[in-house]
C-alpha positions as CSV (number, residue, x, y, z in Angstrom):
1,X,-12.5,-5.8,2.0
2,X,-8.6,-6.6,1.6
3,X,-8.6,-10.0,3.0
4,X,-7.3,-11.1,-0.7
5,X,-4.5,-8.9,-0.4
6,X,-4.1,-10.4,3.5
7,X,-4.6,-14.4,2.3
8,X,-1.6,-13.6,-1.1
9,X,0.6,-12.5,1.3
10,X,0.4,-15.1,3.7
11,X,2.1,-17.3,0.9
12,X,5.4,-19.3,1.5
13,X,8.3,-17.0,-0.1
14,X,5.7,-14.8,-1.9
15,X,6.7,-11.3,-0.6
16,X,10.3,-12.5,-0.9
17,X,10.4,-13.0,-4.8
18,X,8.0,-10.3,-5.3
19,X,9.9,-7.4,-3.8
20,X,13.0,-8.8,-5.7
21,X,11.2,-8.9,-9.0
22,X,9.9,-5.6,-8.4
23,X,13.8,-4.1,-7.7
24,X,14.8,-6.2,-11.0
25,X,12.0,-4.9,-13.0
26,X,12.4,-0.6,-11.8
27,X,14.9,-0.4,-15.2
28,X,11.4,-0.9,-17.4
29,X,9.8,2.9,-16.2
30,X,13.8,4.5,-16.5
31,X,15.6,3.7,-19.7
32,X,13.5,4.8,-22.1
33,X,13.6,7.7,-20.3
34,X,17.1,7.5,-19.4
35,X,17.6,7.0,-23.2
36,X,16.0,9.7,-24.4
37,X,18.3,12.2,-21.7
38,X,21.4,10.6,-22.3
39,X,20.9,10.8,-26.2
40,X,19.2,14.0,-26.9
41,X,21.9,15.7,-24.9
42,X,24.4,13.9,-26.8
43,X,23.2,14.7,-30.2
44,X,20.3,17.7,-29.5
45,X,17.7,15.5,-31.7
46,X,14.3,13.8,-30.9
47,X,14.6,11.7,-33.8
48,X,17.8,9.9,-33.1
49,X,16.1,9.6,-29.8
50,X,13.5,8.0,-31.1
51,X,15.1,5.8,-33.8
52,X,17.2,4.1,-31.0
53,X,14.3,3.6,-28.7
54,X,12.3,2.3,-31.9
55,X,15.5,0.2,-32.6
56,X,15.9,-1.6,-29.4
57,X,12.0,-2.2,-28.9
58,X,12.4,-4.5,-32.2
59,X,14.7,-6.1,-30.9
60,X,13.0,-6.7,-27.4
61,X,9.9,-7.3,-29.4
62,X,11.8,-10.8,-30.5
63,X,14.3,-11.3,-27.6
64,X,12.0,-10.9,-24.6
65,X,9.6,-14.2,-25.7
66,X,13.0,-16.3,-26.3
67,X,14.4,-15.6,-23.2
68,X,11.2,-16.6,-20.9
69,X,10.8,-19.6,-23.6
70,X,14.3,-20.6,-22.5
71,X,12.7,-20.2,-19.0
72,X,10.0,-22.1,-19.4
73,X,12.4,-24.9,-20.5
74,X,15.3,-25.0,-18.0
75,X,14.6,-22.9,-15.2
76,X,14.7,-19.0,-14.7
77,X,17.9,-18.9,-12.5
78,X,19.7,-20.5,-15.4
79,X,18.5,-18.3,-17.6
80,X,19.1,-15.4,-15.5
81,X,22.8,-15.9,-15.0
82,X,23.1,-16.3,-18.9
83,X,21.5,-13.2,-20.1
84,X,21.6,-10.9,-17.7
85,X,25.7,-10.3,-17.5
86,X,25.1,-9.7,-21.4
87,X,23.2,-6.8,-20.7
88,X,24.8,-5.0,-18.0
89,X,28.2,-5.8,-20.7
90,X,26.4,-3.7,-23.9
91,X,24.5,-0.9,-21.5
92,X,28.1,-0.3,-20.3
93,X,29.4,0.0,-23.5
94,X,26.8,2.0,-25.4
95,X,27.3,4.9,-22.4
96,X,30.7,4.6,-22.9
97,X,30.1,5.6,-26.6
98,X,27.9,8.1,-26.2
99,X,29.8,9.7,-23.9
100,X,33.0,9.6,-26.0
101,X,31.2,10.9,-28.9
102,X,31.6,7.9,-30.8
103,X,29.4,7.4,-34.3
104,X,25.8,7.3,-33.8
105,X,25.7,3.9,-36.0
106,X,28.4,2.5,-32.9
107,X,25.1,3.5,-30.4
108,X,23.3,1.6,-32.5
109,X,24.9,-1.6,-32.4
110,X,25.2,-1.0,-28.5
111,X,22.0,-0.7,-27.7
112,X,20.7,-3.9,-30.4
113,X,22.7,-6.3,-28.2
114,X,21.5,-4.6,-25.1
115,X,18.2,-4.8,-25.5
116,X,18.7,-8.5,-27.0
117,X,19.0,-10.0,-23.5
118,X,16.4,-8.0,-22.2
119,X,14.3,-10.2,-19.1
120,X,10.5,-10.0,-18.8
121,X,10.9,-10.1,-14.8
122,X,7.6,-9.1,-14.3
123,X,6.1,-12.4,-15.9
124,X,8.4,-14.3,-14.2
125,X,7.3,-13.1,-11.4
126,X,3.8,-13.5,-11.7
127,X,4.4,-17.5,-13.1
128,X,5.8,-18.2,-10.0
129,X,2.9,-16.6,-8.1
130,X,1.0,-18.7,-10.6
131,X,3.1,-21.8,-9.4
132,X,2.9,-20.9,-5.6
133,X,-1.5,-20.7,-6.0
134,X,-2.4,-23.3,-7.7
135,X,-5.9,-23.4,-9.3
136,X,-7.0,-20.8,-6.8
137,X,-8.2,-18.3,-9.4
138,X,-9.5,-15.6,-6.8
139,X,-5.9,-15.6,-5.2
140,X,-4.4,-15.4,-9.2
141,X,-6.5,-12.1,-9.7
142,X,-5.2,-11.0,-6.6
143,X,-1.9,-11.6,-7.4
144,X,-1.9,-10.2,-11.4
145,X,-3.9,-7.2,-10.1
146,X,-0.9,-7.0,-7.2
147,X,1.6,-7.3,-9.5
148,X,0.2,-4.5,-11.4
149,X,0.1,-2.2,-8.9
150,X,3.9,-3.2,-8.3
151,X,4.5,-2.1,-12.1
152,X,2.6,1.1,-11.3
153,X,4.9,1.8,-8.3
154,X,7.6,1.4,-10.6
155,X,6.1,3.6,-12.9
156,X,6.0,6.2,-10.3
157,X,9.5,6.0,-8.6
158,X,11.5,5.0,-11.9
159,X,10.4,8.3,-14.0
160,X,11.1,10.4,-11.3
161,X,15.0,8.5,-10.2
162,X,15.6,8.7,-13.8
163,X,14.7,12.7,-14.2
164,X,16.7,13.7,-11.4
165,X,19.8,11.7,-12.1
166,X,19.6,12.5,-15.7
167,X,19.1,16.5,-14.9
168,X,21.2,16.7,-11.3
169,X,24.2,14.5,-12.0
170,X,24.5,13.4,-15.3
171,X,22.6,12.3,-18.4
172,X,24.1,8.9,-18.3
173,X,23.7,8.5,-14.5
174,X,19.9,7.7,-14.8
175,X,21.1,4.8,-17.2
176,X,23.5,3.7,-14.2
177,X,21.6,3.4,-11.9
178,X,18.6,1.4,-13.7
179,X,21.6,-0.9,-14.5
180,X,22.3,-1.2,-9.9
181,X,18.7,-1.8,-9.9
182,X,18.4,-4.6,-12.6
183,X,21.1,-6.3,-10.8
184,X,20.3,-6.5,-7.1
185,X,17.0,-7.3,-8.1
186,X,17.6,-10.1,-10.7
187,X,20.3,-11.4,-8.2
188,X,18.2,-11.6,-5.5
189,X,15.4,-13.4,-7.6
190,X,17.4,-15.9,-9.1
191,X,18.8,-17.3,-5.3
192,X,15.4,-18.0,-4.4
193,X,15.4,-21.1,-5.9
194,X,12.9,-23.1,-3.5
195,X,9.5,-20.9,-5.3
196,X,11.1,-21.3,-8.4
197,X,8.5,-23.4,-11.1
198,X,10.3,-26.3,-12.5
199,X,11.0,-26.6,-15.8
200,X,9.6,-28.2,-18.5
201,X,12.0,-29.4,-21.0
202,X,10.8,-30.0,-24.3
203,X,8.8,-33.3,-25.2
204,X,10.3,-34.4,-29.1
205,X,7.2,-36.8,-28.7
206,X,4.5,-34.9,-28.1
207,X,5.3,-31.0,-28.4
208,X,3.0,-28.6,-27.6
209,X,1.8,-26.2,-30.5
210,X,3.8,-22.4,-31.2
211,X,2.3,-20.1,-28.4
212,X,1.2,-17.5,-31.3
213,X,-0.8,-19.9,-33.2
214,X,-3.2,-19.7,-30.4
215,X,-6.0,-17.5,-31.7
216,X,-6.6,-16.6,-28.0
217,X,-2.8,-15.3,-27.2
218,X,-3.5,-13.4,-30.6
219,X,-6.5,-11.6,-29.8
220,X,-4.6,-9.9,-27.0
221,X,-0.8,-10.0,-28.4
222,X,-2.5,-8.0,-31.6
223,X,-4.2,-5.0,-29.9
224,X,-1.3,-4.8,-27.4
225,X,1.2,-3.6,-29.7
226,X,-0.8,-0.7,-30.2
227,X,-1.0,-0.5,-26.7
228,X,2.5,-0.3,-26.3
229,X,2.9,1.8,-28.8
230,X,0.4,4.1,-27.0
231,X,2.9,4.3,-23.8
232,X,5.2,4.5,-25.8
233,X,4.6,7.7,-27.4
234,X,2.8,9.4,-24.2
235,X,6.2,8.6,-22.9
236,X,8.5,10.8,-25.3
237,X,5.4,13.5,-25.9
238,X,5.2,14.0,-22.2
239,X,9.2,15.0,-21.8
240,X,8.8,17.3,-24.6
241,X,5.5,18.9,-22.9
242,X,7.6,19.4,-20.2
243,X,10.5,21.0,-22.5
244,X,8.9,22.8,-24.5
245,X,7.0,24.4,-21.2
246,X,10.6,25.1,-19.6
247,X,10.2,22.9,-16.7
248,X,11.9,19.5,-17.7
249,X,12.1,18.2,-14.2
250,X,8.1,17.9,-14.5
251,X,8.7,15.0,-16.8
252,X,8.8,12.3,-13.5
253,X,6.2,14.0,-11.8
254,X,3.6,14.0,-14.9
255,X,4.4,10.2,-15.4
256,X,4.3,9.7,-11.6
257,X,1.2,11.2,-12.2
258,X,-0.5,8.8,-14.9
259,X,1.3,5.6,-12.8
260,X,-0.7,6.6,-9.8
261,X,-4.0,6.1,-11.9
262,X,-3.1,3.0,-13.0
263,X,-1.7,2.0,-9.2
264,X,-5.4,3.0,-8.1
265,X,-7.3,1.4,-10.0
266,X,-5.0,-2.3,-9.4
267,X,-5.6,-2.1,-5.7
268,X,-9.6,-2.1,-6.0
269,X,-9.3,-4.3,-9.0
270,X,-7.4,-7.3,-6.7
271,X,-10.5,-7.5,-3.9
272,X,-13.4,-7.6,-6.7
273,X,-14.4,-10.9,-7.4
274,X,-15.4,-10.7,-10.9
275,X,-18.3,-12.2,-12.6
276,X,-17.5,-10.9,-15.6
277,X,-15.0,-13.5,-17.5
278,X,-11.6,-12.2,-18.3
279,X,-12.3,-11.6,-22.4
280,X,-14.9,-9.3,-21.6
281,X,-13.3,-7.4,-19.1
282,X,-10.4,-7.2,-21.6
283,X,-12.6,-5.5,-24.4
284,X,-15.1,-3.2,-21.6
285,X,-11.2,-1.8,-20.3
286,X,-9.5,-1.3,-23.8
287,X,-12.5,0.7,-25.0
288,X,-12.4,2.9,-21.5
289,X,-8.7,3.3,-22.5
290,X,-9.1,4.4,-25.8
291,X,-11.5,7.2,-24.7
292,X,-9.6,8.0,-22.2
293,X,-6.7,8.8,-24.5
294,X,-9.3,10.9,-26.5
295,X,-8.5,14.1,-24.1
296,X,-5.1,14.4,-24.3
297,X,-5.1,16.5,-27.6
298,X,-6.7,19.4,-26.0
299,X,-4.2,19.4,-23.2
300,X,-2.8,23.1,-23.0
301,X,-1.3,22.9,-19.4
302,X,0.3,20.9,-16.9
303,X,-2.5,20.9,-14.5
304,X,-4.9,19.6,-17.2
305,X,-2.2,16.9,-18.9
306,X,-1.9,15.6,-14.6
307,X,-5.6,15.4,-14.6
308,X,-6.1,13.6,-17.9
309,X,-3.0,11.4,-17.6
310,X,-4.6,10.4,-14.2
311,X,-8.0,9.5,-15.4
312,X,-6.4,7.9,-18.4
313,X,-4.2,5.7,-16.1
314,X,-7.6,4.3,-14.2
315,X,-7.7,2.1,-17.1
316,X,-4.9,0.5,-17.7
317,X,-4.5,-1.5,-14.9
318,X,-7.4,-3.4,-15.6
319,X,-6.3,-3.9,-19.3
320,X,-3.0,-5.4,-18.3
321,X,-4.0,-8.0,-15.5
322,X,-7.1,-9.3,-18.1
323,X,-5.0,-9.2,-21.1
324,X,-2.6,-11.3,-18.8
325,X,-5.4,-13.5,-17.5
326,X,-6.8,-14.5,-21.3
327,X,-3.6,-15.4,-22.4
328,X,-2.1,-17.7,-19.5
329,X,-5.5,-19.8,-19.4
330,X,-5.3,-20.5,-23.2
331,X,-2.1,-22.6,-23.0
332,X,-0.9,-25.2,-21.2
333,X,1.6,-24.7,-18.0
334,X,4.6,-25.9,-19.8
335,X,4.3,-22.5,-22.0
336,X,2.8,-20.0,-19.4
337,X,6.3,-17.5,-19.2
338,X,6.5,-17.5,-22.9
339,X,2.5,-16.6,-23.2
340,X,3.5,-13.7,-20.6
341,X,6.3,-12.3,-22.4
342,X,4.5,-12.4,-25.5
343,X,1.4,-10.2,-24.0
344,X,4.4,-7.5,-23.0
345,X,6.8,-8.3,-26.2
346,X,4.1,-7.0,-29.1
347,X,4.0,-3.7,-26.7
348,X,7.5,-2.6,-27.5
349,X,6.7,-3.8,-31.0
350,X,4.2,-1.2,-31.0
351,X,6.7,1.2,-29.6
352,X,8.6,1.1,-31.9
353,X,7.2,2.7,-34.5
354,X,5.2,5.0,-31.9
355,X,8.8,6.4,-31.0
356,X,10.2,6.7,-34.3
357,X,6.7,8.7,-35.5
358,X,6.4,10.1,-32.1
359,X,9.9,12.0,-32.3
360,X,9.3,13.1,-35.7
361,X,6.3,14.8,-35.2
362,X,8.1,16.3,-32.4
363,X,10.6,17.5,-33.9
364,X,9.0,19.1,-37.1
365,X,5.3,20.1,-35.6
366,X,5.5,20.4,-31.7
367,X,5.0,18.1,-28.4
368,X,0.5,19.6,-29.1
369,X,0.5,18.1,-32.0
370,X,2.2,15.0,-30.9
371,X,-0.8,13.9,-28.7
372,X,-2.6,12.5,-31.5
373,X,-0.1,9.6,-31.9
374,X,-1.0,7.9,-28.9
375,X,-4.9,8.7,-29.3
376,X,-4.8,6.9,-33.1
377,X,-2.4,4.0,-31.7
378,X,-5.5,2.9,-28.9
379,X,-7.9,3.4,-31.6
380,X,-6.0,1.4,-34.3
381,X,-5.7,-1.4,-31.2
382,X,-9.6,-1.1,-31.0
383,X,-10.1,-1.8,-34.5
384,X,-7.4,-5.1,-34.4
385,X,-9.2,-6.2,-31.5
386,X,-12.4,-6.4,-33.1
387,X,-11.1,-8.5,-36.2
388,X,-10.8,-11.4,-33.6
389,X,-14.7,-11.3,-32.8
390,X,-15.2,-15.1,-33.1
391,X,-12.3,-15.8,-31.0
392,X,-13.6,-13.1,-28.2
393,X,-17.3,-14.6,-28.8
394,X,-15.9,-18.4,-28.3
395,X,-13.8,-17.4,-25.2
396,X,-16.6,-15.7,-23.8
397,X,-19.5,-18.4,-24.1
398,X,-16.6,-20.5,-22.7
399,X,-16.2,-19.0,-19.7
């Protein structure tokens, strides 16, 4: 039943870059949260919380699809080196500021330039897996859906690192330590340069087309910042669930929770060889997610939020590794890392407004309440997906 999993591994270098890109990548699953700690002990308020997180996905939103365009173009060691000392330079100094007490404006400033060199590792790993294959689609599944269950493992470990550091040593430490993780990881990754693509610098004579005026890449790019805005705001509702119930440290546990959905889901989806193409899978997984989401408002507990976070985490595995799978066959190799930062960059797009509602409602109506933010953002992603019917109709009778 595994031999997929059994044949991917078998791959020159494979394991190597993988287990480096998933060290580099843990920081994804911890500062938000670590963020959300570090400032709402700082200041006491959801909605600064939120405005910050809402602040710096903006600004990923726009960074994130330059930086792997950059990669595309002249390699991602190169573009490693250049962007990631920037970070670890701003995350530094926006600790430093909240911890002095410094203006909140000063935070804000921080955290823009942070979150401007921010690394879609995760694509970047799966291009090179994409290099490494081939055409050997079966493998490529195996790999996305691989990767996926990667990002759920990080999912689970990161929420839970970042709770207890944030709540046993310090509400800056959890921030620290995604920072130790981001750079051992991205270290590691960029030194294995003999599974690294090439690059592909850019042809004056015969440039290819802006990756978003693909009506493909939009019909997944669209619906996804909804999507992101969805985990976005089960993110910050969850920690105040847990608040507001007086057990905080449940925050990492809960999320653990809804990761290992997703993780279960990726491993069965890898060994599946589908005969359903990749747009329809797309659309039969967002509309499982979307009511899936429809439970959490009647959570009243933890042990019904675990079992509905759960369920709901069956189908978002699926969701990612097709949403990944439309995109990178729509455009041509030279713009494959770009295509995969742009399925991830309209996410934190989505989040942040998400956050910034999320917190608010928070704040002046209770965590309860809150749920219903994430429930409209899947079905408001629902209702963007189905403006691109033609394109989903064209890709299917394609396939």
């Amino acid at each position: 039943m595994f031999t997929p999993y059994r044949e991917l591994f078998q791959t020159p270098g494979g394991l190597r870059f993988s287990l480096a890109g998933f060290i580099g990548r843990m920081p994804i699953s911890m500062d938000s949260l670590a963020l959300i700690f570090i400032v709402v002990h700082a200041s006491g308020s959801y909605t600064v919380a939120g405005a910050l997180a809402a602040v710096g996905s903006v600004v990923v939103a726009i960074a994130m699809p330059f930086w792997s365009r950059t990669a595309d173009r002249i390699g991602q060691k190169r573009t490693l080196s250049y962007a990631i000392p920037i970070r670890i330079g701003f995350l530094t100094l926006f600790i430093a500021l909240v911890n002095l007490d410094a203006p909140v404006w000063s935070w804000f400033v921080s955290i823009i330039f942070a979150e401007a060199t921010v690394i879609n590792a995760g694509g970047m790993v799966r291009r090179r897996w994409l290099w490494a294959l081939g055409e050997n689609r079966t493998l490529i599944n195996t790999a996305y859906s691989y990767e996926s269950l990667m990002d759920e493992f990080v999912f689970i470990l990161g929420p839970v690192i970042a709770t207890f550091c944030a709540t046993s040593i310090a509400p800056s430490a959890a921030l620290i330590v995604g920072l130790i993780f981001m750079f051992v990881g991205t270290t590691s990754f960029a030194l294995q340069t003999h599974t690294e693509p090439p690059p592909h610098p850019r042809d004056q004579h015969a440039p290819h087309p802006a990756v978003m005026k693909n009506t493909a890449v939009q019909a997944v790019v669209v619906p996804s910042i909804f999507i992101g805005g969805f985990f976005s705001a089960v993110a910050i509702v969850v920690v105040a669930f847990a608040q507001e119930h007086g057990s905080p440290s449940s925050t990492g546990l809960l999320l653990a929770i809804w990761a290992a959905g997703s993780g279960v889901s990726a491993i069965f989806h890898g060994v599946i060889k589908w005969k359903i193409d990749l747009a329809s899978r797309f659309l039969i997984f967002l509309t499982a997610l979307t009511a899936l989401s429809f439970p959490l408002i009647f959570v009243t507990n933890f042990g019904f939020l675990a079992l509905a976070l759960f369920c709901n985490g069956l189908a978002i595995s699926p969701l990612i590794v097709s949403a990944y799978g439309v995109a990178e066959t729509a455009v041509p190799p030279a713009q494959i890392t770009e295509t995969l930062a742009w399925v991830i960059a309209g996410m934190p797009l989505g989040g942040a407004f998400a956050s910034a509602l999320t917190g608010w409602v928070i704040d002046n109506h209770g965590a309860h309440l809150a749920f219903w933010v994430p429930f409209g953002c899947m079905v408001s992603g629902m209702v963007l997906a189905l403006t691109y019917f033609r394109t989903w109709n064209r890709l299917r009778s394609a396939a």
